[in-house]
C-alpha positions in Angstrom: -15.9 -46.1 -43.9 -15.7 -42.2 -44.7 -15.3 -41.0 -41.2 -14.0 -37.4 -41.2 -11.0 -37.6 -38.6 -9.4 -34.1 -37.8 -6.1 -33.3 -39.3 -3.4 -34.2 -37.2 -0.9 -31.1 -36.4 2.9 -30.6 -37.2 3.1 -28.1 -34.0 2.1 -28.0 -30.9 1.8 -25.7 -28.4 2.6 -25.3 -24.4 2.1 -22.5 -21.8 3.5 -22.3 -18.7 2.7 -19.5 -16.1 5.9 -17.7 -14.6 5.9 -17.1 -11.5 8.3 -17.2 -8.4 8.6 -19.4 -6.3 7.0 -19.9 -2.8 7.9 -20.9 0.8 7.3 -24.4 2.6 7.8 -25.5 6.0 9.6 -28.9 6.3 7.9 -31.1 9.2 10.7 -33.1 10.6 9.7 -37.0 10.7 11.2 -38.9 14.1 11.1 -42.6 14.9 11.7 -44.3 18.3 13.0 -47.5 18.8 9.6 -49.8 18.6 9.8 -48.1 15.1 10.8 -50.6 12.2 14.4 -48.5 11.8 14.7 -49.2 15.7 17.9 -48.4 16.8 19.7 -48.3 13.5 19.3 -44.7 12.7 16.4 -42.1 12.5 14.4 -41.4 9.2 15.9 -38.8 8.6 19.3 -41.1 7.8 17.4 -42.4 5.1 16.0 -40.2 3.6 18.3 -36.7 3.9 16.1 -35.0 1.6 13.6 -34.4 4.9 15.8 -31.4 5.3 16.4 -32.2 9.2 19.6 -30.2 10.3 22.4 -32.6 11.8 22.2 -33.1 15.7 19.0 -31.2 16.1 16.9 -33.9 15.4 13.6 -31.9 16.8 14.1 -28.9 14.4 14.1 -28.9 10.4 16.6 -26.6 8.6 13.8 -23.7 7.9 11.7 -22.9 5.1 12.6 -24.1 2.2 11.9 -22.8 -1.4 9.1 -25.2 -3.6 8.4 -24.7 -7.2 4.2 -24.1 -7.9 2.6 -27.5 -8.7 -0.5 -25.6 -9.9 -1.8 -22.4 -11.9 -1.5 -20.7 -8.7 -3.9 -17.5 -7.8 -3.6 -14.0 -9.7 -4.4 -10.9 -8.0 -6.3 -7.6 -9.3 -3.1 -5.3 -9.8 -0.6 -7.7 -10.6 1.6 -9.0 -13.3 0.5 -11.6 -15.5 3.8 -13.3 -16.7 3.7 -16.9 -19.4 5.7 -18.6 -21.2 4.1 -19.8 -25.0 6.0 -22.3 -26.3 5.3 -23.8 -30.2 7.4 -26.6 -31.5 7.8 -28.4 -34.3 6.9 -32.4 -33.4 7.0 -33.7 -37.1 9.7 -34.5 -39.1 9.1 -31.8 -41.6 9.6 -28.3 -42.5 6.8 -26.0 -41.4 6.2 -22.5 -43.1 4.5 -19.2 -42.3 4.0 -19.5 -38.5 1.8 -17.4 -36.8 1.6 -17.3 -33.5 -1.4 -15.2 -31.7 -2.0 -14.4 -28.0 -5.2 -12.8 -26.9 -6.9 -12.4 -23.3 -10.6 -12.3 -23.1 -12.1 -10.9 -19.9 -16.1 -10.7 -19.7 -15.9 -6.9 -20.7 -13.1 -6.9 -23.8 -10.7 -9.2 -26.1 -7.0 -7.8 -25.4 -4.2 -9.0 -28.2 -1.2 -9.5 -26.1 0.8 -10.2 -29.0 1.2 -11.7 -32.5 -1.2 -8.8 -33.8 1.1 -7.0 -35.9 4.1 -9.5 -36.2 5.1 -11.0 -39.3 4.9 -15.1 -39.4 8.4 -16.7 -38.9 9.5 -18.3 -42.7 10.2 -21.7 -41.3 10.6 -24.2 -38.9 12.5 -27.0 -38.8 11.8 -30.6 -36.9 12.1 -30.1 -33.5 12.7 -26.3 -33.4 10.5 -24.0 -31.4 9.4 -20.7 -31.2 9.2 -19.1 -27.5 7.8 -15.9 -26.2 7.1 -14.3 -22.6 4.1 -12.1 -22.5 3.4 -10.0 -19.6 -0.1 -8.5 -18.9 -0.9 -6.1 -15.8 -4.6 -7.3 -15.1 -6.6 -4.9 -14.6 -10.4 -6.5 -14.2 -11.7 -9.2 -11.9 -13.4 -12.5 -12.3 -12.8 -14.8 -15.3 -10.0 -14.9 -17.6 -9.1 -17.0 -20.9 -5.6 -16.9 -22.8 -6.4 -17.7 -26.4 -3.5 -19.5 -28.3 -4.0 -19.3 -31.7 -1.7 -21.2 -33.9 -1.6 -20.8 -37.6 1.1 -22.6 -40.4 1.9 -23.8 -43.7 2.3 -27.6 -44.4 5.3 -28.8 -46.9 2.4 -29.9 -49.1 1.1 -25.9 -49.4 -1.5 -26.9 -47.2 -3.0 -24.2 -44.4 -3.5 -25.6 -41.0 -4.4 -23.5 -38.0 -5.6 -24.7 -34.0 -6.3 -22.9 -31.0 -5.8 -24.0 -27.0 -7.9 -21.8 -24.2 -6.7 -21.2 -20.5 -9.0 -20.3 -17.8 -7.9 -18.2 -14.6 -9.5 -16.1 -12.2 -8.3 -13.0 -10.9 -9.1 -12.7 -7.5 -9.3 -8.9 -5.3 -6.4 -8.4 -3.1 -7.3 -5.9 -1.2 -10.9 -4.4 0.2 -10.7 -0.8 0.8 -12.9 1.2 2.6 -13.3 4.8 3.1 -15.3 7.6 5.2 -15.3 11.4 5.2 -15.3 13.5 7.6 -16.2 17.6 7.3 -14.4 20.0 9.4 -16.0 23.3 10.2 -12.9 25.1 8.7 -13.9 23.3 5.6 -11.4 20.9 5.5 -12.3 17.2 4.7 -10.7 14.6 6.5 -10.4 11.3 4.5 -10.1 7.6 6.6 -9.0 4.6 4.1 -9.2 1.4 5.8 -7.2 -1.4 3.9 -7.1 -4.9 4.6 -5.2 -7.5 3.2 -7.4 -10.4 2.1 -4.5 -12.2 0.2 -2.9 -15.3 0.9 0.4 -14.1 1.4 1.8 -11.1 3.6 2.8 -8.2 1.9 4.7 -5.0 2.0 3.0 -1.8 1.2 5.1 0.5 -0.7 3.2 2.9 -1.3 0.0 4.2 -0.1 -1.3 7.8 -1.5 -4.0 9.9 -2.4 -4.3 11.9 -5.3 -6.3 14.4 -5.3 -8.6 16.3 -7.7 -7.9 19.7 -9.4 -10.2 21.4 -6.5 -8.1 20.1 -3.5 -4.9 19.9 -2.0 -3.8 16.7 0.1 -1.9 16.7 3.2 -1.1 12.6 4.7 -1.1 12.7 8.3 0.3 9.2 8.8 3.6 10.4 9.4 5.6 12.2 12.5 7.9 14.5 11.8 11.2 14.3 14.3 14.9 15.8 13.8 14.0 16.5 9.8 13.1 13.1 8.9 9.5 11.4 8.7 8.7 8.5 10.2 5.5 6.3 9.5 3.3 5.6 12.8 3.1 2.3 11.9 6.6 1.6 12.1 9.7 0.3 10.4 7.5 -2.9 9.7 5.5 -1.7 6.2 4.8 -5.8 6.2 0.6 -6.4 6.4 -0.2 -10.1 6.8 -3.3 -12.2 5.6 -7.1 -10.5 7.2 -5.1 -7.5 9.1 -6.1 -3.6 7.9 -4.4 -0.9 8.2 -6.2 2.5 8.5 -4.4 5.6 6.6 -5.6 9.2 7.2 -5.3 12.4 4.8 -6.3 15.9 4.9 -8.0 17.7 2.1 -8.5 21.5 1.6 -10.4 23.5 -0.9 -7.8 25.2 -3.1 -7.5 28.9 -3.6 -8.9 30.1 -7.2 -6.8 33.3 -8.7 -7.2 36.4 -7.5 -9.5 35.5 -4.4 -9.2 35.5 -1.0 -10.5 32.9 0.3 -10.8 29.2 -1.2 -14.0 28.5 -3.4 -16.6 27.0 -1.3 -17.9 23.3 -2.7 -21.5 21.9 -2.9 -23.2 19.5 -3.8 -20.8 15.7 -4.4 -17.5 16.2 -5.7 -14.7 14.3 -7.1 -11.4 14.6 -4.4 -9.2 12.6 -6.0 -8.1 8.3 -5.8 -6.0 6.1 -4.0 -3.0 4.7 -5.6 -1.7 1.8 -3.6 1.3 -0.7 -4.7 2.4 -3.2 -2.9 5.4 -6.2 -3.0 4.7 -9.9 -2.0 7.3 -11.7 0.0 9.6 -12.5 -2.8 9.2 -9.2 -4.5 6.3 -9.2 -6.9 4.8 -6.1 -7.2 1.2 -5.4 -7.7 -0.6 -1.7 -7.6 -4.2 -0.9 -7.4 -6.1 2.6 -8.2 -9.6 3.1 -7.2 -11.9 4.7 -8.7 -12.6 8.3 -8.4 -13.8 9.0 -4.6 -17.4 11.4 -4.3 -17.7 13.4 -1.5 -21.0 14.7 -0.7 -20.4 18.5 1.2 -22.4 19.5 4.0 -25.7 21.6 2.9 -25.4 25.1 5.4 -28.9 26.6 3.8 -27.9 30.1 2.2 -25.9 31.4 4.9 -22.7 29.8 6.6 -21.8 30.4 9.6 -18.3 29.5 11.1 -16.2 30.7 14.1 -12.4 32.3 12.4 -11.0 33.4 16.1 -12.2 32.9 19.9 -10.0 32.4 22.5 -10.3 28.7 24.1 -10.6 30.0 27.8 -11.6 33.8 29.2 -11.4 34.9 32.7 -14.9 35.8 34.5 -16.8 39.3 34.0 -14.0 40.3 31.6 -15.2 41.1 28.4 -13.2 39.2 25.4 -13.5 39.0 21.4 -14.6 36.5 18.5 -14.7 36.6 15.4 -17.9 35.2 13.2 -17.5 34.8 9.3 -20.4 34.6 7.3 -20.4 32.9 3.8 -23.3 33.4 1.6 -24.3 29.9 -0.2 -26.6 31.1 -2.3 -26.7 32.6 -5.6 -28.5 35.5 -5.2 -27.1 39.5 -3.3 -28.2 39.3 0.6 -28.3 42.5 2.7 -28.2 41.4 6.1 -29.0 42.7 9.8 -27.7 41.4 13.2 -29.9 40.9 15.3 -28.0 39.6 19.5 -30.1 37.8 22.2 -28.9 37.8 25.3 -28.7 33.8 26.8 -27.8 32.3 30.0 -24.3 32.9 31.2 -22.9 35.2 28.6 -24.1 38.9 27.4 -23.7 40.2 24.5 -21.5 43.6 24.3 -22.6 46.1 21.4 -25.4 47.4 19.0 -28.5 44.7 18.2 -29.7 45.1 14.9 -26.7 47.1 13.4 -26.7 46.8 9.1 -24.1 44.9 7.8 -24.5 45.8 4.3 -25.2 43.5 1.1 -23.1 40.3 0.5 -23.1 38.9 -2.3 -23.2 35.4 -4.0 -20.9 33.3 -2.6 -18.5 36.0 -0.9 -17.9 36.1 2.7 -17.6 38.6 5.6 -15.8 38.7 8.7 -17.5 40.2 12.1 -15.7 41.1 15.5 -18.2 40.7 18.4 -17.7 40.7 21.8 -19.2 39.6 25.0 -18.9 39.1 28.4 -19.0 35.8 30.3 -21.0 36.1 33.8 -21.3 32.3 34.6 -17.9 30.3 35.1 -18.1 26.6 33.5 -18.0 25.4 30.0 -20.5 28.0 28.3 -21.9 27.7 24.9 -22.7 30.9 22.7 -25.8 31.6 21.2 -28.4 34.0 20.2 -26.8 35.3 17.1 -29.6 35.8 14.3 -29.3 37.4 10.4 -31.9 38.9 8.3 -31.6 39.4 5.2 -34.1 42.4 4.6 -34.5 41.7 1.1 -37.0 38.5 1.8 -37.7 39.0 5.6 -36.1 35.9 6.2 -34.7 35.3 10.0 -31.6 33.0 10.0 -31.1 31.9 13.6 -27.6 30.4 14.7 -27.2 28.8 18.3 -24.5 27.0 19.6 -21.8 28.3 17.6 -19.0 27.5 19.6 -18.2 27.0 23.0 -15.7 28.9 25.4 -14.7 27.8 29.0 -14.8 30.8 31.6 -12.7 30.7 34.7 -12.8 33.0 37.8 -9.8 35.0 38.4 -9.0 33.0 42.1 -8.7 29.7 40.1 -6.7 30.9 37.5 -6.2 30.0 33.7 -6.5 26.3 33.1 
């Protein structure tokens, strides 16, 4: 009967996640008197442990504290905290001990310790070794803590085992994001974050970083008496399924020496959201997205954008705007204005003056004027540029729009 039977191991080994504890709700359990305690007392008499506060029958003490009975779930973001226990369950001496932790996601193996620690010399029956490894996870879906166990036998002989542990890592939050592109050429950036947790949470901390090009202004904030105050609140608490939307302002920086920021095309990097967040008994987690692209609006080789114009101008009065004109291109323009006359507004000055060359990616500023002849809400148009190098025509209508008043109704 040669049956190879595995050799039986001097240690053995035990993990046990750490992890706080969590809240339960106590259920209060009443009797009346066709029950089988009748009139002798309530359940609760019995058994005291039902956490029913005295005289108040109806009502249970509150939530009460409950150690996990299971692995319990792991968030993207969070701390991954375990206890690795090894002991000694023989009654002999146990040499060179080795004890080796590695997690293996579905993208890399990651030593989380024993990689460059000498063995311990000895152990002796019923001793242990103990560790507490903590990991921040930073990659979703499956997860396996490898326990590799490695020793010497009294007799000189090497014995080594392993134990697994599968967990998943679950997403705590879902985070979505739009753009919006301002004629001034600022970009304004909506995050919508929703809490798809278990658990309530606090946010902590919810910012946006931005890339070298930009600089970032939150606008979830009022400013009153020299203190800022959220808009959501004094409550930063966001429970299970409810989003919260955060709002931020970008703007192109400045480069040395210019005047005007740089202007950007094509899809950029702006920056990333760093969020952190603490659950209900204090665990914090924090997330970083990836790098967010913005794509910038294509304006052809010439830009045109309004830098002054009143917002309301009295009837038959002449008043002033001011147009600037950004060349997008990468090539020397020399331009021509060119004004048509439209309904409801005339044009004051010279059609088809020069305005001289402009060059690859500079801009201009032009002082117009014109004089309103129909009251209402009137929209200005007719502008066109030619750029007499290539004959080309660039027409630009509804520009911006002005509201004209007669002088017996007065200023709105």
């Amino acid at each position: 009967m040669d049956v190879a039977r595995e050799k039986e191991q001097l240690l053995s080994i035990k993990v046990m996640r750490l992890t706080k504890p969590s809240f339960v709700s106590n259920i209060p359990i009443l009797s009346e008197s066709k029950d089988l305690p009748g009139n002798g007392g309530k359940l609760s008499d019995f058994y005291p442990s039902l956490g029913v506060a005295p005289n108040l029958t109806g009502f249970t003490m509150g939530e009460l504290l409950t150690l996990p009975q299971n692995f319990g779930s792991i968030y993207l973001g969070e701390t991954f905290s375990c206890f690795v226990s090894v002991h000694n369950d023989s009654i002999h001496n146990t040499q060179d001990i080795h004890v080796k932790t590695d997690l293996q996601t579905s993208s890399q193996r990651l030593t989380l310790s024993g990689g460059t620690t000498p063995p311990s010399p000895s152990l002796a029956p019923g001793a242990c070794i103990d560790q507490v490894i903590h990991h921040e996870v930073k990659e979703l879906g499956t997860h396996i803590l490898v326990c590799a166990v490695s020793y010497t036998t009294p007799s000189g002989e090497n014995l080594s085992f392993r134990k697994f542990y599968k967990f998943q890592v679950l997403k705590p939050l879902d985070v979505k994001t739009k753009f919006y592109n301002a004629e001034s050429d600022e970009v304004y950036l909506e995050a919508q974050i929703q809490n798809i947790t278990q658990s309530p949470m606090c946010m902590e901390k919810v910012a946006l970083e931005p890339a070298a090009d930009y600089t970032v202004e939150e606008l979830n904030s009022t400013q009153a008496e020299d203190k800022k105050h959220l808009i959501f609140g004094g409550f930063t608490y966001l429970n299970p399924m409810d989003t919260r939307q955060y709002l931020y302002c970008l703007k192109a920086k400045t480069p040395a020496g210019a005047e005007r920021p740089s202007l950007i095309k094509g899809v950029s990097s702006i920056g990333k959201l760093d969020i952190v967040w603490k659950t209900t008994l204090g665990e914090k987690g924090r997330l970083q997205t990836s790098q967010l692209q913005r794509m910038a609006p294509g304006y052809g080789d010439l830009k045109l954008s309004i830098a002054q114009i009143p917002d309301s101008v009295p009837l038959e009065k002449p008043f002033q705007l001011t147009c600037r004109v950004t060349s997008c291109c990468e090539r020397t323009m020399d331009l021509k204005l060119v004004l048509n006359n439209v309904t409801g507004l005339v044009w004051l000055g010279i059609s088809g003056k020069q305005l001289g060359k402009l060059g690859p990616n500079a801009s201009m500023d032009i002082k117009l004027q014109l004089i309103p002849t129909v009251p209402g809400l009137q929209s200005i148009s007719g502008m066109r540029l030619v750029d007499l190098y290539l004959k080309r025509t660039y027409e630009h209508d509804d520009i911006a729009q002005v509201f004209v008043y007669s002088d017996d109704e007065g200023a709105p």
